[in-house]
C-alpha positions in Angstrom: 0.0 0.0 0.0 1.2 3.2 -0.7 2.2 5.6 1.8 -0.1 8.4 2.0 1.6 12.1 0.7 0.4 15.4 1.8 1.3 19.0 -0.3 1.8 22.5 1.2 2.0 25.1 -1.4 4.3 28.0 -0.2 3.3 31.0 -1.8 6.0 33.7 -1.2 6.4 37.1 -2.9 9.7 36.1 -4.6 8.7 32.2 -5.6 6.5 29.4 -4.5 7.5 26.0 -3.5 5.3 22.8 -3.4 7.0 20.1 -1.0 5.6 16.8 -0.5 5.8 15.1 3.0 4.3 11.6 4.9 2.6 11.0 7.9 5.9 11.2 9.6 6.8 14.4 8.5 9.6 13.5 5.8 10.5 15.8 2.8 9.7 13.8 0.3 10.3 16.2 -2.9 10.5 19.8 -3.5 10.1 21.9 -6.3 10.4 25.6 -6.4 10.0 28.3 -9.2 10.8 32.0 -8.8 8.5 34.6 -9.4 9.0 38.4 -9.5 7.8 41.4 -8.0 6.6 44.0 -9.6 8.0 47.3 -8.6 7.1 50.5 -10.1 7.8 52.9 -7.3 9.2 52.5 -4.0 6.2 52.0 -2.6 4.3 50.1 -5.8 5.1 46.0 -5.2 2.7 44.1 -7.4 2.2 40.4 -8.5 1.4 39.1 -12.0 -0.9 36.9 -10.5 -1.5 34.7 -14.4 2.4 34.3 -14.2 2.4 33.2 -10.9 -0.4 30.8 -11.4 1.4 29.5 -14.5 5.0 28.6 -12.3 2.7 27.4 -9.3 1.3 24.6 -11.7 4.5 23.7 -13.3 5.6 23.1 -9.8 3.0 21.2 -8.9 3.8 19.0 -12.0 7.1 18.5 -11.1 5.9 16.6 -8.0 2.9 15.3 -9.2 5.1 13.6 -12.2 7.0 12.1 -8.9 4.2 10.9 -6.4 0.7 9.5 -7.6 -0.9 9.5 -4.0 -1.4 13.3 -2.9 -4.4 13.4 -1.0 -4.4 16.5 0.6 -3.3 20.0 0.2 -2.5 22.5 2.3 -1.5 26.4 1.5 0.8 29.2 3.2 1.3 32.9 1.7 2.9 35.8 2.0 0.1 38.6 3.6 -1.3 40.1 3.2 -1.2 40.0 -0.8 -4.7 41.7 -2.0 -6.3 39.6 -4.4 -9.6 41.3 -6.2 -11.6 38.5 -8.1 -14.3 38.5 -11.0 -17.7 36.4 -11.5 -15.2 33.6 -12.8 -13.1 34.0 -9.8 -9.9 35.4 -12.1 -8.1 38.2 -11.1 -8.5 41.8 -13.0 -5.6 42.9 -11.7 -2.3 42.6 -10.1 -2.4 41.6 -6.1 -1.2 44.1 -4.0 1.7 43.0 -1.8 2.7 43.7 1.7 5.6 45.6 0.9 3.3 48.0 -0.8 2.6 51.6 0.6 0.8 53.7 -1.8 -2.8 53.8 0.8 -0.6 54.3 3.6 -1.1 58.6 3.4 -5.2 57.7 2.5 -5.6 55.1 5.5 -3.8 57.8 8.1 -6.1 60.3 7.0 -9.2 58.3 6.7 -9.2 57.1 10.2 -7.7 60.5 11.6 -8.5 61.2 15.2 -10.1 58.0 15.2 -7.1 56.3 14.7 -6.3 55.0 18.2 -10.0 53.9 18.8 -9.1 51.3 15.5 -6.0 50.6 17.1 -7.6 49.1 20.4 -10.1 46.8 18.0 -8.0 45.9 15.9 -4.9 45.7 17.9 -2.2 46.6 15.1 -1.2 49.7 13.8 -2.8 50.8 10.3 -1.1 50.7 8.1 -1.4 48.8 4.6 0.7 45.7 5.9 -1.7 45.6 8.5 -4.7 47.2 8.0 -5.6 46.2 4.1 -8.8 47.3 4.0 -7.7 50.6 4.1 -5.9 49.7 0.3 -9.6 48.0 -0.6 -11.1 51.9 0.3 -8.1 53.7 -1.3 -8.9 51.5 -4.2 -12.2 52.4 -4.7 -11.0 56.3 -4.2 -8.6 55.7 -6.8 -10.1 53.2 -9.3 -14.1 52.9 -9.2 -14.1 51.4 -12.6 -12.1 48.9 -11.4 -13.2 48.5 -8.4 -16.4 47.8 -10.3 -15.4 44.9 -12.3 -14.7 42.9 -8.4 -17.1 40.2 -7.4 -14.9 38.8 -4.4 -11.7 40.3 -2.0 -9.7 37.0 -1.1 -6.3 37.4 -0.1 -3.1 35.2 -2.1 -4.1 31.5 -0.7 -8.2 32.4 -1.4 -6.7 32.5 -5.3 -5.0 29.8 -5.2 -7.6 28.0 -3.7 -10.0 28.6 -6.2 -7.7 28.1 -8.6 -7.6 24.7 -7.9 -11.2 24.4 -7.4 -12.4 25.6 -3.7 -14.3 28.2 -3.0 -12.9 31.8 -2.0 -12.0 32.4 1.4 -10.3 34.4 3.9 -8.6 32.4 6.9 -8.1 33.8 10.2 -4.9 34.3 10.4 -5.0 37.3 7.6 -8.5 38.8 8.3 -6.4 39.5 11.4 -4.3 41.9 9.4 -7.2 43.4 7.7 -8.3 46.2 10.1 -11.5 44.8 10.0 -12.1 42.1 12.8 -11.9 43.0 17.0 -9.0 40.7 17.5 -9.6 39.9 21.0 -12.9 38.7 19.8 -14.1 35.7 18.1 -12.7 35.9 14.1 -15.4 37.9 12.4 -15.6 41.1 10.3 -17.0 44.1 12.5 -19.6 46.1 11.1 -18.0 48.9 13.0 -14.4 48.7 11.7 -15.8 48.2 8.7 -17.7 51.7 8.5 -14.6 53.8 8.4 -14.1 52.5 4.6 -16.2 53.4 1.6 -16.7 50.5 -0.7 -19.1 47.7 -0.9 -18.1 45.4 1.8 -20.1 42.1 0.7 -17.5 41.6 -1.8 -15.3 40.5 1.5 -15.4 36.5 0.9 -16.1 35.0 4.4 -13.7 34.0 7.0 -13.3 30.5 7.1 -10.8 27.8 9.5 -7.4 28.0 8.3 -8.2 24.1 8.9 -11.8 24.1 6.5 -11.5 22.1 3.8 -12.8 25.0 0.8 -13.1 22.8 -1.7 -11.7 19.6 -3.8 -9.3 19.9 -7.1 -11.6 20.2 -10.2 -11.3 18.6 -13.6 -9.5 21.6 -14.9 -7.3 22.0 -12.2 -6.3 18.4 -12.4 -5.3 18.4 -16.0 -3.6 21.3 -15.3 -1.5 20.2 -12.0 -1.5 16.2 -12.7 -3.3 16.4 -9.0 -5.9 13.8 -8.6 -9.5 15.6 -8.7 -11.6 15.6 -5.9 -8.3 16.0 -3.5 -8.9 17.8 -0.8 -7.8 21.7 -0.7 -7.7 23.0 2.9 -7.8 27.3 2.9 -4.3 27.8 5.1 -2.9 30.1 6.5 0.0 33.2 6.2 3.6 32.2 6.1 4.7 32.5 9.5 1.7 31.2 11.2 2.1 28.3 9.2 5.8 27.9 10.1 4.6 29.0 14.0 2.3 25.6 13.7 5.3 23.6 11.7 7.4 23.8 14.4 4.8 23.3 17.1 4.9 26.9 18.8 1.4 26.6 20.6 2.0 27.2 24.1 2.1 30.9 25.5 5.5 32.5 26.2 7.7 30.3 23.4 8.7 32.0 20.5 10.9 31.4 17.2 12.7 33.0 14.2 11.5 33.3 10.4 14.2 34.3 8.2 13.7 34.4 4.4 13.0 37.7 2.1 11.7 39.3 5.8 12.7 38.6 9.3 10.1 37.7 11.8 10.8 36.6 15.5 7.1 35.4 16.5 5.9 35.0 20.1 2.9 32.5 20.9 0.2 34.2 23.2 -2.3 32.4 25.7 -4.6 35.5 25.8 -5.2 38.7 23.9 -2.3 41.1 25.1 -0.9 43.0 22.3 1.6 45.5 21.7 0.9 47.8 18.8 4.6 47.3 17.6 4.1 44.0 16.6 1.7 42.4 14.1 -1.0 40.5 16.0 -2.9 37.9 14.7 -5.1 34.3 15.5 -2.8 31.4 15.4 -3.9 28.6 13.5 -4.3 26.4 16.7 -8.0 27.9 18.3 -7.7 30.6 21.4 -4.4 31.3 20.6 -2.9 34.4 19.2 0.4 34.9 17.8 2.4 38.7 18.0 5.1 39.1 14.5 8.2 41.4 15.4 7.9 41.9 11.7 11.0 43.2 10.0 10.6 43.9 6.5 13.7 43.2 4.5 16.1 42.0 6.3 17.2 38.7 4.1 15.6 41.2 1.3 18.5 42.9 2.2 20.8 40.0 0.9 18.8 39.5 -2.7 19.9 43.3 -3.3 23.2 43.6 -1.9 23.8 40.5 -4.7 21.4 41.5 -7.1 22.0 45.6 -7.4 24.8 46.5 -5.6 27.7 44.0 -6.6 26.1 41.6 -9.3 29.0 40.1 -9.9 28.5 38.1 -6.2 25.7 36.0 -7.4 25.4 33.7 -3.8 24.8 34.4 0.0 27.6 32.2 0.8 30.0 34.5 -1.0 28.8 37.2 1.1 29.6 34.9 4.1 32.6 34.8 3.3 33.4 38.2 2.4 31.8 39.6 6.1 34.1 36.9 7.7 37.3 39.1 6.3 35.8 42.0 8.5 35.7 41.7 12.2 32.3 42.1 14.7 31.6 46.6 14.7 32.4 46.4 11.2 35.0 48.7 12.0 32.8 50.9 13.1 30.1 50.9 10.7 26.1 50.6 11.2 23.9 49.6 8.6 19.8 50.2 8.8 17.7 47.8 6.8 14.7 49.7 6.0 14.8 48.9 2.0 11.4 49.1 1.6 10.2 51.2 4.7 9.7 49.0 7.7 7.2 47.4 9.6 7.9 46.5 13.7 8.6 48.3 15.8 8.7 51.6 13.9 5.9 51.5 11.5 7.2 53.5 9.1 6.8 53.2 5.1 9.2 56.3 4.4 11.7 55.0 6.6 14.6 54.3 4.7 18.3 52.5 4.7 21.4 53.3 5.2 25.0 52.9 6.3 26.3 55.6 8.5 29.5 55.8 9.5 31.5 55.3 6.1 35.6 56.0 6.0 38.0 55.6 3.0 39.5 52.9 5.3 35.9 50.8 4.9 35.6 47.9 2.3 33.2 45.7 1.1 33.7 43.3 3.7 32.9 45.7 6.1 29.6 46.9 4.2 28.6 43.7 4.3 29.5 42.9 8.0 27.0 45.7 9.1 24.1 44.5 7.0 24.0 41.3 8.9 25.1 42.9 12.0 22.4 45.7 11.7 19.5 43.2 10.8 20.6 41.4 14.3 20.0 45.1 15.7 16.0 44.9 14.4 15.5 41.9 16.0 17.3 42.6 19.5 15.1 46.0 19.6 12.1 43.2 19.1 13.2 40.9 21.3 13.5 43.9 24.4 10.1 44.6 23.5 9.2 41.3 24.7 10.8 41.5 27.6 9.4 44.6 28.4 5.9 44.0 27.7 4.8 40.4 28.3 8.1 39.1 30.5 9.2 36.6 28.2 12.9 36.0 28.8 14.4 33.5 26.0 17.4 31.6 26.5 16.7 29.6 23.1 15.7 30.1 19.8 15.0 28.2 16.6 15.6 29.5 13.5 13.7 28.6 10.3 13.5 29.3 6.8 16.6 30.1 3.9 18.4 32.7 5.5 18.9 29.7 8.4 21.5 28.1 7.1 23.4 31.2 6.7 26.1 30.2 9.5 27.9 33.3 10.2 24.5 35.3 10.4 23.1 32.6 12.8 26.2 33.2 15.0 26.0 36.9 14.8 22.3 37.0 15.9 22.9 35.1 19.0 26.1 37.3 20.1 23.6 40.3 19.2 20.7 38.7 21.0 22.8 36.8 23.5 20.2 33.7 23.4 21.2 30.1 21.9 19.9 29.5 18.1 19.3 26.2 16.9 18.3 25.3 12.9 15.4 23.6 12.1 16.9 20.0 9.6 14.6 22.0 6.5 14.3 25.3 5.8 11.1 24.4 4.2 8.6 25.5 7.6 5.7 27.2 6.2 5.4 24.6 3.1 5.2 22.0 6.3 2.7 23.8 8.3 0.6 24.1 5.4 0.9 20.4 4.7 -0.2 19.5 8.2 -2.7 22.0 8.6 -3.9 20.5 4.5 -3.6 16.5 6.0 -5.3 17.9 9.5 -8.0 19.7 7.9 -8.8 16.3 5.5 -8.8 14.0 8.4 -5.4 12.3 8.4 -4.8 13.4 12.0 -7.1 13.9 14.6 -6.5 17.8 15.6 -3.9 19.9 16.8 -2.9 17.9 20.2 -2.8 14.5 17.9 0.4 12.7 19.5 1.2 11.5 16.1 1.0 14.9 14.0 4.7 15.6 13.2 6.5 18.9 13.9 9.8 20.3 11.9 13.2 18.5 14.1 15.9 20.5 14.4 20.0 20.3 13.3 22.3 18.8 16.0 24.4 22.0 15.6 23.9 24.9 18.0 24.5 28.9 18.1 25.9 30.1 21.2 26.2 33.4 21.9 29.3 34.5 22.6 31.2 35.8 26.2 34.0 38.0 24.9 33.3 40.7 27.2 35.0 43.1 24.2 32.9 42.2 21.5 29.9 42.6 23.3 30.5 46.3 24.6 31.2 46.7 20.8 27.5 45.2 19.6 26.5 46.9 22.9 27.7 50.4 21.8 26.5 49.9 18.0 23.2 48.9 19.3 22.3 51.8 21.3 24.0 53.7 18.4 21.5 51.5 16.1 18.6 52.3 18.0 19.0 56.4 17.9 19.9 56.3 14.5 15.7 56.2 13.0 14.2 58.6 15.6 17.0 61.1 15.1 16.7 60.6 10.6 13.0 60.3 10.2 12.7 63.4 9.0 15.1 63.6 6.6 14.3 60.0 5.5 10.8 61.6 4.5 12.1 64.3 2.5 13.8 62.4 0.8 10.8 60.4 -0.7 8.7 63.8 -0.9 
């Protein structure tokens, strides 16, 4: 008898993989293709949603070619990423993607002196990474015609989903991010958050279970993918909440570290105490809530360091080894990684990055030294924050996703940090939460607390953060140095972009 194989889809804003695991929680196959944002502005991001469609299937083929006994699929996205659907349930435009800013001005002075009162409902800060109904009414401000044309709002795994054949939905864990549902509550979209936005709000599909099975592969989608039809297609959830479940975060007070195009350190919440710095959202596992330090670009930072600023380094693991010539301080040199703005703590879209402290005596290796010594910086500020707010102390942390197996960075976030990192064995987390939440959801385990649902083991090596009393009064003095660089350039960061 065959053994029985279970897909997540992981649909991120630079590519999607499709990885194939058993009951026990083996990578069985992967296949990736990358996809490309659309950027017309620094704040326009966009996805060609027909192209990505087109390299999510020919993924799907890849494994489908491979295993013949798929029975359940499960999906994780980047969010939020705005998808606005027709009668036929295709897109009539590009989605919108989280790094995108261009309703963050409308949203600010939509809600005006109403702005905290959303805040305490909604418990994050508006803005469009976290508030996206706010793009839906800018939208409409902006593009009635189009706006016209829309018969259902889904977000990226709601089009994916009917892609294949379900029906659209919105899950939990991004209707959390919408602006739109009381958070502390039960997951539902308040009529009174609701009213501060002019367009037609029925065309909100409904919130469903990131566990609910939305629907089974259709004839098309099947000669399409090489799926099976009627396999189950379970809705999902966002990238890191599907990672938080992968790696079975579901008691309060734990955290852990995703690190691939953005940097998230996510803490697991028994009741509904959030700090406005973070994004807050429902876990996947019922009457929890999860809180994002969510940094923006920070291995983003990486892809453009290699892809713009020194092409001719076309691998992380030669900037490894170029930041290993430098020494930890950089020589003196901080870097700030706001590429694309930046989400916790500051909550900025203007923000921007920057090196300060640059001397004829600097090189490369040092520019590169402070990129992945000032992306430690982000998360330490997150990590005091923590501390601070809900008393969580960490000793440990476990690190998933590419920018994991990045040794020297690992290393350099526990000195920064000062807590122990360990590596999960595949970097592949959210494409496994969304393959048990996909075999869950279908019936092949019993629930969240089943004693046989599998969850991501770790590498035997470990990070630990280092004593040399010197080199900590050096990230010590760079960090406080870090930390007064944004409040002291905001200003000039926004005229800069005016």
């Amino acid at each position: 008898m065959k053994e029985e194989i279970y897909l997540g889809i992981d649909a991120g804003s630079s590519g999607v993989k499709v990885c194939a695991f058993n009951h026990r929680g083996e990578l069985l196959g992967k296949a990736s293709r990358e996809t490309k944002i659309i950027s017309k502005s620094s704040r326009h991001h966009e996805l060609d949603l027909n192209e990505y469609w087109e390299q999510t299937v020919a993924a799907i083929n890849e494994m489908t070619q491979r295993f013949d006994n798929i029975v359940s699929i499960g999906l994780s996205v980047a969010c939020p990423t705005i998808v606005l659907l027709d009668k036929n349930n295709n897109p009539i435009c590009n989605a919108i993607t989280y790094l995108d800013g261009r309703s963050e001005d409308f949203i600010h002075k939509t809600l005006g002196e109403n702005k905290e009162h959303v805040m305490s409902l909604s418990s994050n800060s508006p803005s469009p990474s976290s508030c996206w109904v706010g793009t839906i009414g800018w939208l409409q401000s902006q593009q009635p015609e189009l706006m016209k044309k829309v018969h259902k709002i889904v977000l990226f795994n709601g089009f994916l989903a009917t892609r294949l054949g379900g029906k659209a939905g919105i899950d939990p864990t991004q209707a959390a991010y919408s602006g739109a549902v009381v958070l502390a509550g039960a997951p539902k979209w308040s009529k009174e958050l609701l009213s501060y936005w002019n367009f037609d709000h029925s065309l909100l599909a409904p919130i469903y279970p990131s566990f609910a099975v939305v629907g089974r592969v259709s004839a098309q989608a099947a000669k399409q993918t090489g799926l099976k039809q009627d396999t189950a297609i379970t809705l999902g959830s966002a990238d890191t909440a599907a990672a938080a479940f992968a790696v079975g975060l579901i008691d309060g007070g734990t955290a852990f570290e995703s690190t691939g195009t953005s940097g998230v350190i996510t803490f697991c919440l028994e009741k509904p105490d959030f700090d406005s710095r973070f994004m807050n959202r429902y876990h996947v596992v019922p009457n929890q809530w999860l809180a994002h330090g969510a940094m923006s670009t920070t291995g983003g930072t990486f892809g453009w360091l290699n892809k713009s600023v020194w092409p001719e380094i076309d691998n992380h693991e030669t900037l490894e080894q170029l930041a290993r010539e430098s020494e930890p301080g950089a020589k003196g040199l901080v870097y700030l990684p706001y590429l694309a703005g930046e989400r916790s703590p500051i909550w900025d879209v203007k923000a921007s990055g920057a090196w300060l402290g640059l001397r004829l005596s600097h090189t490369r290796s040092d520019m590169i030294r402070a990129a992945f010594e000032g992306t430690a910086f982000g998360l330490r500020q997150l990590v005091d924050i923590a501390s601070k707010k809900w008393g969580i102390k960490l000793d440990e942390l476990l690190s998933v996703g590419g920018g994991s197996r990045n040794h020297l960075w690992t290393q350099i976030k526990a000195d920064i940090l000062q807590v122990e990192y360990s590596i999960a064995q595949t970097s592949d987390a959210a494409a496994f939460g969304a393959a048990m939440i996909g075999a869950t959801g279908a019936g092949y385990f019993c629930g969240v607390n089943d004693p046989d649902l599998p969850i991501i083991r770790t590498e035997d090596i470990l990070f630990k953060p280092n004593k040399d009393k010197a080199i900590n009064e050096v990230y010590d003095k760079h960090f406080g140095i870090y930390s007064a660089l944004y409040p002291n350039l905001k200003e000039t960061m926004h005229s800069l972009l005016s």
